[in-house]
C-alpha positions, 0 to 999 in steps of 0.5 A: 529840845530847843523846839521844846522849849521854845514852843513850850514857853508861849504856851505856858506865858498864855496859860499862866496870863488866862488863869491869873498866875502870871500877875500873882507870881510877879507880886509875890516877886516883887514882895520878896525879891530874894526869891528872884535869885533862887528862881534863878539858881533853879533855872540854871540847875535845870539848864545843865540838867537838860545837858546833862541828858542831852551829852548823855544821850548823844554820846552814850545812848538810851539804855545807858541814860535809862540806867543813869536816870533809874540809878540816880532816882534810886539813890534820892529814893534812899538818901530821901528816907536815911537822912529825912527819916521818912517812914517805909513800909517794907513793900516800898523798900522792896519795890524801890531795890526791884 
């Protein structure tokens, strides 16, 4: 994962610096400085999101983090619909609970 992320860091800076991202990003930061502390909240959730898996997959292995993984995206499909009401056909349902 450090391999990763450290690759993936100049490739994303040089892509964000061609297509003007970069310059544009850091003005809308320095315009509204509150959304550096949020950008850095979401980082850290992140970070230990990736431990998370990691810890998981070392010590529990890949069909248990597959279950984690698949349970969790199932109950945010759920508390996603119950608390923000979002409309659901019953052909969705079913292949949410499949």
């Amino acid at each position: 994962m450090l391999v990763m992320n450290a690759l993936s860091v100049p490739i994303n800076l040089i892509g964000a610096l061609v297509t003007g991202h970069f310059s544009r990003g850091l003005a809308f930061a320095v315009a509204h400085p509150e959304v550096v502390q949020q950008i850095a909240l979401i980082a850290a959730t992140f970070t230990f999101g990736q431990f998370f898996i990691f810890a998981t997959l070392a010590h529990s292995g890949p069909l248990f983090l597959t279950l984690v993984t698949t349970t969790r995206k199932f109950f945010s499909i759920l508390f996603s619909v119950v608390y923000f009401r979002h409309p659901t056909k019953p052909t969705q349902m079913l292949g949410a609970t499949l």
